[in-house]
C-alpha positions in Angstrom: 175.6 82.0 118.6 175.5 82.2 114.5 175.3 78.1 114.5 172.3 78.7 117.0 170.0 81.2 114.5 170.6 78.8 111.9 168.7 76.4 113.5 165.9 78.3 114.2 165.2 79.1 110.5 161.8 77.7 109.4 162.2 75.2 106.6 160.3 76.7 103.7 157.2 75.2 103.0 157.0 72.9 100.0 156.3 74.2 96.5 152.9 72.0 96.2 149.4 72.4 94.1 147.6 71.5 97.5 149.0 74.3 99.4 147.0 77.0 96.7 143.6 74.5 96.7 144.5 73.8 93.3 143.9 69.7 91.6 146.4 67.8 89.9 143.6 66.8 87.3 141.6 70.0 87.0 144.3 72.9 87.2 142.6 76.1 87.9 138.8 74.4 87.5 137.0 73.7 91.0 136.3 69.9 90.8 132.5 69.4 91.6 131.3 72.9 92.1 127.6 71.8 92.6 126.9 72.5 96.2 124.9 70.2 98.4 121.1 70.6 98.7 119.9 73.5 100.2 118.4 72.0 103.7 115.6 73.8 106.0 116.2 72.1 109.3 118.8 75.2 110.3 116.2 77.1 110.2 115.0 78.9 113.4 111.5 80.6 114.0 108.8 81.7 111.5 111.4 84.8 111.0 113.7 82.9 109.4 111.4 80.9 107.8 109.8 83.6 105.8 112.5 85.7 105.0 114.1 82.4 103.4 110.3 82.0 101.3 110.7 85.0 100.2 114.4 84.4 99.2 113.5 81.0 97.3 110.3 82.8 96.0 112.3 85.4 94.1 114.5 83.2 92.9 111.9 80.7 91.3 110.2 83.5 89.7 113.4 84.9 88.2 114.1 81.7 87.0 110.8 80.7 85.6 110.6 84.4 83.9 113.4 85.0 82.9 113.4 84.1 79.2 109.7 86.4 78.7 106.4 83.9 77.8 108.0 82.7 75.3 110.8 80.7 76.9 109.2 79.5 79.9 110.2 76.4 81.6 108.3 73.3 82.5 110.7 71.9 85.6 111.8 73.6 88.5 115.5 71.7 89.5 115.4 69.7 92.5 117.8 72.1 94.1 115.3 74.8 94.5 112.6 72.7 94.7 113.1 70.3 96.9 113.9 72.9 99.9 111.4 75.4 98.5 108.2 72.6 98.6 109.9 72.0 102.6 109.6 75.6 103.7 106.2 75.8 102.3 104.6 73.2 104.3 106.1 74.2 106.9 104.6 77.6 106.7 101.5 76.2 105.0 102.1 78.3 101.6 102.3 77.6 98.3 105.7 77.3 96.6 105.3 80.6 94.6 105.6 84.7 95.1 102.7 85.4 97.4 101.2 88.8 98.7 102.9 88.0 101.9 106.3 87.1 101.0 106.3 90.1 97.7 105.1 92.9 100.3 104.6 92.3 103.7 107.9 90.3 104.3 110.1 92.4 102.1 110.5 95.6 103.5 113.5 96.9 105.4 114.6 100.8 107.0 117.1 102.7 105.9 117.5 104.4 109.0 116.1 101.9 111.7 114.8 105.2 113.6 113.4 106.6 110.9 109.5 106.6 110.2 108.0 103.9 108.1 107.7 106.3 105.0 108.7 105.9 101.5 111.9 108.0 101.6 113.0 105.9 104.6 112.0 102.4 102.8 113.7 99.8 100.8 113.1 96.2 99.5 114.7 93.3 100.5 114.4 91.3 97.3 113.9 92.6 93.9 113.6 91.9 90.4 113.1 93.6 87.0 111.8 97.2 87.0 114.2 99.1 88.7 112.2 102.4 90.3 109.0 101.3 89.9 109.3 97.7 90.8 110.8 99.6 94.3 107.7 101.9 94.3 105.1 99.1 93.3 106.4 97.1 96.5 106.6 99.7 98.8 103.2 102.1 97.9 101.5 98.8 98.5 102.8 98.2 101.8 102.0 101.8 102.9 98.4 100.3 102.1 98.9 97.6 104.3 100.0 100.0 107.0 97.3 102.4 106.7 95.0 99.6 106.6 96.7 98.8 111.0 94.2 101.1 113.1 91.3 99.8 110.8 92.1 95.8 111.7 92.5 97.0 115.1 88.8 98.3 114.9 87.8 95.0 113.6 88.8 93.2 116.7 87.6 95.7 118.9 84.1 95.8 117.0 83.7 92.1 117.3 84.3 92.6 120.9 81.6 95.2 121.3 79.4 93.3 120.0 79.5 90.4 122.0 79.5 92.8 125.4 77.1 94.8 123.9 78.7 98.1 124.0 77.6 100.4 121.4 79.9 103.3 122.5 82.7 101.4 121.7 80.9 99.6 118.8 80.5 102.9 117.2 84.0 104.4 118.0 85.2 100.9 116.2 83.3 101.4 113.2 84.8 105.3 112.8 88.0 104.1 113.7 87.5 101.8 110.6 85.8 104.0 108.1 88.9 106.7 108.8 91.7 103.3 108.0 90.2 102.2 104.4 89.7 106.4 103.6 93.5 106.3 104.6 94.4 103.5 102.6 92.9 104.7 99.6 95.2 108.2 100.1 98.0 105.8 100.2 97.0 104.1 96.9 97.1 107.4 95.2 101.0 107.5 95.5 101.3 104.6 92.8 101.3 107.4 89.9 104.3 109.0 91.7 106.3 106.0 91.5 105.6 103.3 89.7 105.6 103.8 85.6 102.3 101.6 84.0 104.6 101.1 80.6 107.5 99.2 83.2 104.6 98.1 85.5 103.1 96.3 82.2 105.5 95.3 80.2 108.9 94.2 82.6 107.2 93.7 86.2 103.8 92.2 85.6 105.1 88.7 84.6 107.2 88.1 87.4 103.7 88.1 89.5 102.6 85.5 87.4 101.5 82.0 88.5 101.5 78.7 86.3 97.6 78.3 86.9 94.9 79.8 84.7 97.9 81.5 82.2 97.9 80.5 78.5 101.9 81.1 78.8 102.5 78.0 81.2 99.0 75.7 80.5 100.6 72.7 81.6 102.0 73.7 84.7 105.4 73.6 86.7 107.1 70.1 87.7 108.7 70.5 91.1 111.5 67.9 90.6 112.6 65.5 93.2 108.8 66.4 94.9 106.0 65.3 92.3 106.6 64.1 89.0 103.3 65.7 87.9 103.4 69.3 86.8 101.9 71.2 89.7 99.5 74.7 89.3 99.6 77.5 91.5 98.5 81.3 91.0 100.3 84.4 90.9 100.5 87.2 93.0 97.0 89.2 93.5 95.8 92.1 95.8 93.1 89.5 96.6 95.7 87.6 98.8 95.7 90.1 100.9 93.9 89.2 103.9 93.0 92.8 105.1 89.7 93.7 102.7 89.0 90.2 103.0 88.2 90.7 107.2 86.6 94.2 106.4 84.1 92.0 104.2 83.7 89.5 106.8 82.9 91.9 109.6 80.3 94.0 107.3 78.6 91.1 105.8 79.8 92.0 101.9 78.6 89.3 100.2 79.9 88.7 96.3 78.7 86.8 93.3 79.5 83.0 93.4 82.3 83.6 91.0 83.8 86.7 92.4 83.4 84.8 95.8 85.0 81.2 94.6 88.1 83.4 93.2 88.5 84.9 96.7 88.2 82.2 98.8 90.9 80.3 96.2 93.1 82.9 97.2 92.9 82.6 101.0 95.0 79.5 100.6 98.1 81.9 99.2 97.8 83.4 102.9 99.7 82.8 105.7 97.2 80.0 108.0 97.3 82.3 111.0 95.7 84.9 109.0 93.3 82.5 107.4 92.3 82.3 110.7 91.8 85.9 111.2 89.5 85.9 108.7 87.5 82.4 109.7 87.5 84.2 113.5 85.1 86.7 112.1 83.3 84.7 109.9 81.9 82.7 112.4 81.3 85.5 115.0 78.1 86.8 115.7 76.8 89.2 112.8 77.7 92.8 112.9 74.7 93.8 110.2 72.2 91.8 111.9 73.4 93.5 115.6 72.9 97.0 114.1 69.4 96.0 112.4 68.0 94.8 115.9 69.7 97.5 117.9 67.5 99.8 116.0 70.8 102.6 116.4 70.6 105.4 113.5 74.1 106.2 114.8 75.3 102.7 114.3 73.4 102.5 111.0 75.1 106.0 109.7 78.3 104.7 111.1 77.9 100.9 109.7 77.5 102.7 106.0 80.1 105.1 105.9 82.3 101.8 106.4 80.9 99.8 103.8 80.9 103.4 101.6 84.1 104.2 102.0 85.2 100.8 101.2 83.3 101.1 97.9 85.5 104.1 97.1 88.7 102.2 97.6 87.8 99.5 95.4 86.7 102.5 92.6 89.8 103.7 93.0 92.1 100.0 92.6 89.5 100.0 89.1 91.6 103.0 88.2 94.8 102.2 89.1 94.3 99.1 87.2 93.2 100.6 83.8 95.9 102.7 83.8 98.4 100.6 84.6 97.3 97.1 83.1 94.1 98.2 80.4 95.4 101.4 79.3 98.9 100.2 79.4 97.9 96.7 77.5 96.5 99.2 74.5 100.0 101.0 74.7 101.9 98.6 74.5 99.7 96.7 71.4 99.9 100.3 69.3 103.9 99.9 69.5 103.5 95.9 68.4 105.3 95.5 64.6 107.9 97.9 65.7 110.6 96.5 67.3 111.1 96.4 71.2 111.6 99.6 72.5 113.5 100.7 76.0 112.5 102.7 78.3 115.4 104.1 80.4 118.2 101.0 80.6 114.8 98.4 80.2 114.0 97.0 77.1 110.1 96.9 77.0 108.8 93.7 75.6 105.2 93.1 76.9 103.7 89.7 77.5 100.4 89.2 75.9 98.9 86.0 77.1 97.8 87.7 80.4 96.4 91.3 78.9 93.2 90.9 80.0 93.3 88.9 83.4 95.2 89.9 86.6 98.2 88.0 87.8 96.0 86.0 90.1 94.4 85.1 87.0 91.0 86.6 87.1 89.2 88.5 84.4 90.7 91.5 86.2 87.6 94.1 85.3 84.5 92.8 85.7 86.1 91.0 88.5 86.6 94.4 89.9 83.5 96.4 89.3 81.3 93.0 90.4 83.5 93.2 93.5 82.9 97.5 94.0 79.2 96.7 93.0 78.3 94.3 95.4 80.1 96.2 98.2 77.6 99.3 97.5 74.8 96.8 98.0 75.6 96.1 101.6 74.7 100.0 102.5 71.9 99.4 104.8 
């Protein structure tokens, strides 16, 4: 019986480097670390697709960033690039941080039940700026959402017209006037959390692009795609397709500069919204419908859209002096004296982009040319 267990005994397994993954040359050092290419063709549905934009995007800005304007970089490794230029085309983006990857692709619950409100809101992604990088994301999506019932009314006005059914034409453009009033509530909250001297001097140049930026004049190389330093924008609210369909269905029409930058930055949109827009454009004309119609309801109606639209873009003129003018002179009164921190953030402003928007344009008169020429459709 003894003779019997003894038999039974497993051998014990050899005393080997193999067995513990370890190399004969290398010891404790994993030979080859480098990981194969990052490949897109796993990918399933334009879910997946975005989310993994918005992953490479993140990444791409951290890296290109991440030394300040000073020490920016003129190549993009093949690694990243290579499977971020991929994605892109299949998307039809850009290979940078766009509106729709920054905001309306990187939001998540807390409590999947929950409301879609701030205190039940996260990111998916971030980057520098703790708090206020959170509450820059976020306040601007709740802009996007408020901004739901009003392209709803867009649709349902273009429908109207073509019936004709003023009723509904007029219950369209109320429905409208009450989303931008709503959105501009929502832009409000940015003073509660976002603070301009973080916004300014630690967020702001992760939104910005290689084109039209004295920081990177030459460009970005994508390696292993173009051997010729590519230019692309930075994030700007202009990529954001809703006020470009509110402009499209009121007739809004801008100054040939104003109106060359915005067009430039449909192409940082997804195509299907591109379409959106292009949809409208080329519907029948909702001023010129209201002018023949003769209707002093749908004339009353049609202004208090194009009004309260005015007052939104007031309003983004003073969010943006606070948090890029005001906090550009801020920031220049504490130049000479060494960086300062705010919180656990050491505050080193860029200057090469003090006076333009991320996007690149000369961000005020931009703005007020924009707000101007909206008051000028009233009819």
């Amino acid at each position: 019986m003894m003779e019997n267990n003894n038999e039974n005994e497993e051998k014990p397994l050899l005393f080997t480097l193999r067995r513990f993954h370890l190399s004969e040359d290398y010891g404790f050092l994993l030979p080859n670390p480098l990981m194969p290419q990052l490949s897109s063709q796993h990918l399933k549905g334009h879910r997946e697709l975005h989310l993994a934009h918005l992953a490479l995007s993140f990444i791409t800005m951290g890296f290109v960033w991440q030394e300040g304007e000073e020490g920016t970089v003129k190549l993009l490794p093949r690694n990243l690039a290579v499977p971020y230029w991929e994605l892109s085309q299949m998307l039809g983006l850009p290979p940078i941080l766009v509106h729709a990857d920054f905001v309306l692709a990187n939001w998540k619950k807390k409590n999947l039940n929950g409301p879609l409100e701030i205190e039940n809101l996260d990111t998916i992604f971030s980057l520098p700026g703790g708090e206020s990088l959170r509450g820059f994301i976020l306040v601007t999506l709740l802009v996007e959402k408020a901004a739901a019932p009003g392209v709803k009314a867009v649709v349902q006005a273009g429908n109207a017209i073509l019936q004709p059914d003023k009723e509904a034409l007029h219950k369209a453009l109320q429905e409208m006037a009450k989303a931008i009033k709503e959105m501009t509530d929502a832009l409000k909250r940015m003073h509660d959390y976002v603070d301009p001297g973080i916004f300014y001097a630690v967020i702001r140049i992760f939104l910005s692009g290689w084109k039209d930026n004295p920081a990177m004049p030459g460009g970005l190389i994508y390696e292993g795609v173009s051997d010729e330093p590519m230019s692309y924008s930075g994030g700007s609210a202009a990529q954001s397709t809703v006020l470009h369909a509110f402009d499209e269905l009121l007739t809004i029409r801008h100054s040939k500069e104003s109106t060359a930058f915005l067009h430039r930055m449909r192409d940082y949109m997804p195509p299907h919204h591109r379409a959106f827009i292009e949809e409208i454009q080329s519907a029948p004309s909702l001023k010129q419908h209201i002018l023949s119609s003769g209707s002093e309801k749908l004339r009353i109606a049609y202004n208090q859209c194009v009004s309260v639209l005015a007052d939104l873009r007031t309003y983004h003129i003073a969010i943006v002096t606070k948090f890029i003018i005001t906090a550009a002179a801020n920031a220049k009164a504490k130049k000479g004296k060494e960086s300062h921190w705010v919180g656990s953030l050491q505050i080193n402003p860029p200057s090469s982009l003090q006076e333009r928007g991320t996007g690149g344009s000369g961000i005020l008169s931009f703005l007020k040319s924009v707000r101007d020429t909206t008051r000028a459709g009233i009819i």
